[in-house]
C-alpha positions as CSV (number, residue, x, y, z in Angstrom):
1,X,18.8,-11.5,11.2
2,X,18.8,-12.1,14.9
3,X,22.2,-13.5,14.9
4,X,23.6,-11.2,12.8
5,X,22.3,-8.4,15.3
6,X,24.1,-10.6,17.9
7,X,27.3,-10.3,16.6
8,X,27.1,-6.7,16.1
9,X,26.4,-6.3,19.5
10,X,29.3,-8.6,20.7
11,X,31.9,-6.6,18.2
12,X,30.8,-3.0,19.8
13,X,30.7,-4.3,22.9
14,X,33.9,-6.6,23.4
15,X,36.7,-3.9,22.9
16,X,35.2,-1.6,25.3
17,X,34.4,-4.7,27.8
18,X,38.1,-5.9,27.0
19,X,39.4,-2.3,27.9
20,X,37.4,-1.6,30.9
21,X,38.8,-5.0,32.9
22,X,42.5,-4.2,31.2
23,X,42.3,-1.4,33.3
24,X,41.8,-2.8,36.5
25,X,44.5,-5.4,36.6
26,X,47.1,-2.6,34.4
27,X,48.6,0.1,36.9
28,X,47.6,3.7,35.0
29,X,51.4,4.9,35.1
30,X,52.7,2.0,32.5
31,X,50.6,3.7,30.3
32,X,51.2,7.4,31.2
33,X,53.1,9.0,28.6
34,X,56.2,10.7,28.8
35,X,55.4,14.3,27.7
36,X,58.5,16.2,26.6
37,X,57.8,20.3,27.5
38,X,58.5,21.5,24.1
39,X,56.3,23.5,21.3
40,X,54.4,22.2,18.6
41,X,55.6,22.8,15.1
42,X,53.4,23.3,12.5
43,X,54.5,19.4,11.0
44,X,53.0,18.0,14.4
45,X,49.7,20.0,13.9
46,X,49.8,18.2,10.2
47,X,50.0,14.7,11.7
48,X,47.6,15.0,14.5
49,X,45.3,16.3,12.2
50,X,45.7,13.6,10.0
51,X,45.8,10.9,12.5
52,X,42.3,12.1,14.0
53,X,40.7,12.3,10.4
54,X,42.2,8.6,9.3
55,X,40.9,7.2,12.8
56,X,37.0,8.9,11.9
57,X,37.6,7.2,8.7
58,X,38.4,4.0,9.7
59,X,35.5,4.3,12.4
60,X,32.9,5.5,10.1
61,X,34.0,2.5,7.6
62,X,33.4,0.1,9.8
63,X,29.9,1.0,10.9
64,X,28.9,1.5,7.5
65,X,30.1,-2.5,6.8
66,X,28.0,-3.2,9.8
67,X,25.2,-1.3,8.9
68,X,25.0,-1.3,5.4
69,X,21.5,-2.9,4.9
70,X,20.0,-0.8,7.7
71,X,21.5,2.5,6.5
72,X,20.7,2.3,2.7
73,X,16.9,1.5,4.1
74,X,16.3,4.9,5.3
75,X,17.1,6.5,2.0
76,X,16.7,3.3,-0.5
77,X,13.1,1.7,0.6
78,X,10.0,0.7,-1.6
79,X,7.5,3.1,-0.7
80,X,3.5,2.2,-1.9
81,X,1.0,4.9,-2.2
82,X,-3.0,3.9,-3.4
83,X,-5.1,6.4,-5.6
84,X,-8.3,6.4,-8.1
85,X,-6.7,5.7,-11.6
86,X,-9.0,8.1,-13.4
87,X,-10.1,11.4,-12.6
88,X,-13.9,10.8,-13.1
89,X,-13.7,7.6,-10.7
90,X,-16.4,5.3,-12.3
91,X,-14.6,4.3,-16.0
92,X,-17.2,3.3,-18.8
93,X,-16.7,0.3,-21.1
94,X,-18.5,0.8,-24.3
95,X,-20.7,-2.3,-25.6
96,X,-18.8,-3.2,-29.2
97,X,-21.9,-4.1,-30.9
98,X,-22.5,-0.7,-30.5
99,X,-19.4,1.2,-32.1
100,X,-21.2,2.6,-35.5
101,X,-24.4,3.9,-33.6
102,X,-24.8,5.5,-30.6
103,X,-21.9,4.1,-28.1
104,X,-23.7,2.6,-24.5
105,X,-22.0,1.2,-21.8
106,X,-21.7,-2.6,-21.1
107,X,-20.2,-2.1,-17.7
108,X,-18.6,0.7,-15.6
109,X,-15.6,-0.4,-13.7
110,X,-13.6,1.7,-10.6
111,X,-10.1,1.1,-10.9
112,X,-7.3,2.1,-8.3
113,X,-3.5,2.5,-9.3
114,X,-1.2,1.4,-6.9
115,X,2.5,3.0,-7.4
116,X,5.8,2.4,-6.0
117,X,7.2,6.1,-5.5
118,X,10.6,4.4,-3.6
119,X,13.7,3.3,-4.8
120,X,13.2,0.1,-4.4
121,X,11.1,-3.0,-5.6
122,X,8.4,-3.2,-3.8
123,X,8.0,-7.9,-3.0
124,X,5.0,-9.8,-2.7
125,X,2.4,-7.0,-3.6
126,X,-1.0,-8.1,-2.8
127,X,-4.6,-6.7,-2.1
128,X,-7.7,-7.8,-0.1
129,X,-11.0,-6.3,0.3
130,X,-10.7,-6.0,4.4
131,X,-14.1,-5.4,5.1
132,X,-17.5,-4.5,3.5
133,X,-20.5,-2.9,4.9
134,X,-24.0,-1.2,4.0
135,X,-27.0,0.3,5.1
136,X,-30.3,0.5,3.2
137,X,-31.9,3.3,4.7
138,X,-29.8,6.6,6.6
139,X,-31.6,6.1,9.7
140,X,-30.4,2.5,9.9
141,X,-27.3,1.6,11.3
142,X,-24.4,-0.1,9.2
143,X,-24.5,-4.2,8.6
144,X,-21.1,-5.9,8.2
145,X,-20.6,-8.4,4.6
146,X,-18.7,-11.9,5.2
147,X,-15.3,-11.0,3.0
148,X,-14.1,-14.1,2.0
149,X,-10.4,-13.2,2.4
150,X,-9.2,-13.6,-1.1
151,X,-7.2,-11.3,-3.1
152,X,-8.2,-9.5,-5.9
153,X,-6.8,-9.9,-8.9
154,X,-4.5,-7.5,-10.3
155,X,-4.7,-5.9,-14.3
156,X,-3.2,-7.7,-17.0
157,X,-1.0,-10.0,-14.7
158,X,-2.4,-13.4,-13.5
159,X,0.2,-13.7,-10.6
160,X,-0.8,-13.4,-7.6
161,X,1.2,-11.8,-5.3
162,X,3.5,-8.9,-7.9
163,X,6.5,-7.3,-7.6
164,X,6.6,-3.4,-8.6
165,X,9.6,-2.0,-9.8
166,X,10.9,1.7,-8.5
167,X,8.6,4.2,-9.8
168,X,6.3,1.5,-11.7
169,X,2.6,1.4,-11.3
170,X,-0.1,-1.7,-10.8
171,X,-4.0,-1.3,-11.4
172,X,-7.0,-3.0,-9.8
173,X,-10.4,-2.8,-10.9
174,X,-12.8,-2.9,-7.0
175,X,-16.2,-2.1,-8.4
176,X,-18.0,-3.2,-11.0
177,X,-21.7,-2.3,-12.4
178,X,-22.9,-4.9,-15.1
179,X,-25.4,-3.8,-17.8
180,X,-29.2,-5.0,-16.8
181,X,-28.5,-6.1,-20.9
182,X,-26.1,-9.2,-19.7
183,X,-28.4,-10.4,-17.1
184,X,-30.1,-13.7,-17.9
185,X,-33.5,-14.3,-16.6
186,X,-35.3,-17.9,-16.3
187,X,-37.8,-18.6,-18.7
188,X,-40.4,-19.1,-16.6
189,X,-40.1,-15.6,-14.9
190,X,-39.3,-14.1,-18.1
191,X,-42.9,-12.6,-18.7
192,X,-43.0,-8.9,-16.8
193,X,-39.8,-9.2,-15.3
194,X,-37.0,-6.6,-16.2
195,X,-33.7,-7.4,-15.5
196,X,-31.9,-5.0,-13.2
197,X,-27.9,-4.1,-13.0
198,X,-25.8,-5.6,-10.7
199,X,-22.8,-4.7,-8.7
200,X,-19.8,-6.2,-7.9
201,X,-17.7,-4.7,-4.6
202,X,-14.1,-6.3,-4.5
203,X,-15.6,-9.1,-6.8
204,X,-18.1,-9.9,-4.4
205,X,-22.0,-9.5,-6.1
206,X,-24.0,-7.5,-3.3
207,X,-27.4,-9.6,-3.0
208,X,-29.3,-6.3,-1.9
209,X,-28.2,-4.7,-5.8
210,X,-32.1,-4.9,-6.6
211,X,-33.2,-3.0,-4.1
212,X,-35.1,-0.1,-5.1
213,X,-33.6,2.0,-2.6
214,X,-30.7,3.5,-2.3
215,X,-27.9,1.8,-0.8
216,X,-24.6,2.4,0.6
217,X,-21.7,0.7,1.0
218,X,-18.4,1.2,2.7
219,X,-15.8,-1.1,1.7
220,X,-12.0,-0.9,2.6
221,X,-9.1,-2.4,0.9
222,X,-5.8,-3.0,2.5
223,X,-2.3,-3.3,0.4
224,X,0.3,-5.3,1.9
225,X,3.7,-6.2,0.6
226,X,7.2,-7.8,2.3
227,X,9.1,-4.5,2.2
228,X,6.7,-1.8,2.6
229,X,4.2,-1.2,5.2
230,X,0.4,-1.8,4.7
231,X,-1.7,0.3,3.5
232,X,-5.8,0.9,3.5
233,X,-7.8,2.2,0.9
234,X,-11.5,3.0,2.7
235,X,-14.4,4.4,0.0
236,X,-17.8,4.7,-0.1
237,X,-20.5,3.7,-2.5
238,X,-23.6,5.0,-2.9
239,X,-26.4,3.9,-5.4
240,X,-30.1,4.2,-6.7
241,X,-29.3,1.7,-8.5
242,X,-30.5,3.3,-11.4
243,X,-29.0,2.3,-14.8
244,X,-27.4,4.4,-18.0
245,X,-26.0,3.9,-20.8
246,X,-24.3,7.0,-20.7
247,X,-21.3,8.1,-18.5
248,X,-22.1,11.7,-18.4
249,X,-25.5,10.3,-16.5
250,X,-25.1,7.1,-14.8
251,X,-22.2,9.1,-12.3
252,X,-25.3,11.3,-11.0
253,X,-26.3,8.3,-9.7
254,X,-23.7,6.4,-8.1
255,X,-20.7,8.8,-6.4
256,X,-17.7,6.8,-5.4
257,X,-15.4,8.9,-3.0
258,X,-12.4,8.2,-0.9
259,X,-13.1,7.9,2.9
260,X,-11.4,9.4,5.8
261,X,-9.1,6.7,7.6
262,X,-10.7,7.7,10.9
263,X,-14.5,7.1,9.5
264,X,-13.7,4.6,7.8
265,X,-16.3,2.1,10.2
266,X,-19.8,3.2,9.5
267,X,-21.5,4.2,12.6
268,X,-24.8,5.2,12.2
């Protein structure tokens, strides 16, 4: 690309370079024309006309050769944009076992739809969880979460990064609440001990999910890809961590929302 820009510049530059040192060394009157003192007939008018369009033409051709790449960009570009796939944000997934009686949830799941709204494929689509944070209590301040740095793994594709087409769509599932049901607990702590749900933030399991309190979480998720710029996806999490088997009644207790870019770092 560098050299490429290089020759561009030496292809502008040279005739005009050439021209301007021609000029010094050529005396002005061998070029001076000799004008004749007569009218201009409307078949001149036609040929000077013509002449100036066919020289735009030609100049206008040639910058587009140059420039091709760089020109179709700012029309023809992949252009990401990030969003909550569903309209109630937390998305139940009914336990099978019970389809005839009354449906409960196994798990509720937050998924966000990535979508290409260019003309263009958008390369080497991938997600991270950028950073994680929380606070226990309102009057204490926020506490950052070691992210590990991996990706997360996109719906129904096990490649890692994706390409997606013009106008196509990817999904990624960030949170997750498992069922207190598919928790194991040993044996020997078995007696008295309930098990509690658990939560998963960009796949990581929060350690401080059995806290009685409520806790809140601000986690933000960055999209990058090779031809479109980055993109962040800030939300915030808060939860009693109180469990239903309903939908209806387990969002009362844990509201998901999209965070302001510029608040995105918990302060207080």
């Amino acid at each position: 690309m560098k050299k490429k820009s290089i020759n561009i510049i030496l292809i502008t530059l040279g005739p005009i370079i050439s021209g301007y040192f021609l000029g010094l060394f050529l005396p002005i009157k061998y070029l001076q024309p000799n004008i004749l003192n007569k009218g201009l007939d409307i078949k001149d008018l036609y040929i000077i006309i013509i002449s100036i369009v066919g020289t735009i033409a030609t100049l206008l051709a040639v910058i587009v050769a140059l420039f091709k790449e760089e020109i179709r960009k700012i029309w023809d570009k992949a252009d990401l944009s990030v969003c909550f796939r569903d309209t109630d944000v937390l998305f139940e997934v009914k336990d099978p076992a019970t389809r005839d009686s009354e449906p409960k949830a196994i798990r509720y799941v937050t998924v966000i739809k990535i979508e290409n709204k260019g003309g263009l494929v958008a390369k080497s689509c991938e997600i991270f969880l950028e950073s994680l944070q929380y606070k226990v209590s309102s009057n204490l301040p926020f506490q950052d979460i070691p992210c590990e740095g991996e990706h997360l793994n996109w719906q129904n594709n096990s490649n890692n990064p994706i390409s997606i087409p013009a106008t196509g769509k990817a999904y990624v599932t960030i949170i997750e609440i498992i069922s207190p049901n598919l928790q194991s607990v040993p044996n020997e702590q078995a007696v008295n001990v309930a098990s509690k749900p658990k939560i998963k933030i960009g796949g990581i399991e929060q350690l401080n999910s059995g806290s009685e309190n409520t806790v809140t979480w601000i986690a933000v998720f960055k999209i990058y890809s090779e031809n479109s710029k980055p993109i962040e996806f800030p939300i915030e999490i808060s939860w009693d961590h109180k469990w239903e088997n309903r939908l209806s009644e387990m969002k009362q207790h844990i509201p998901i929302m999209k965070k302001d870019k510029s608040k995105k770092n918990g302060k207080n």
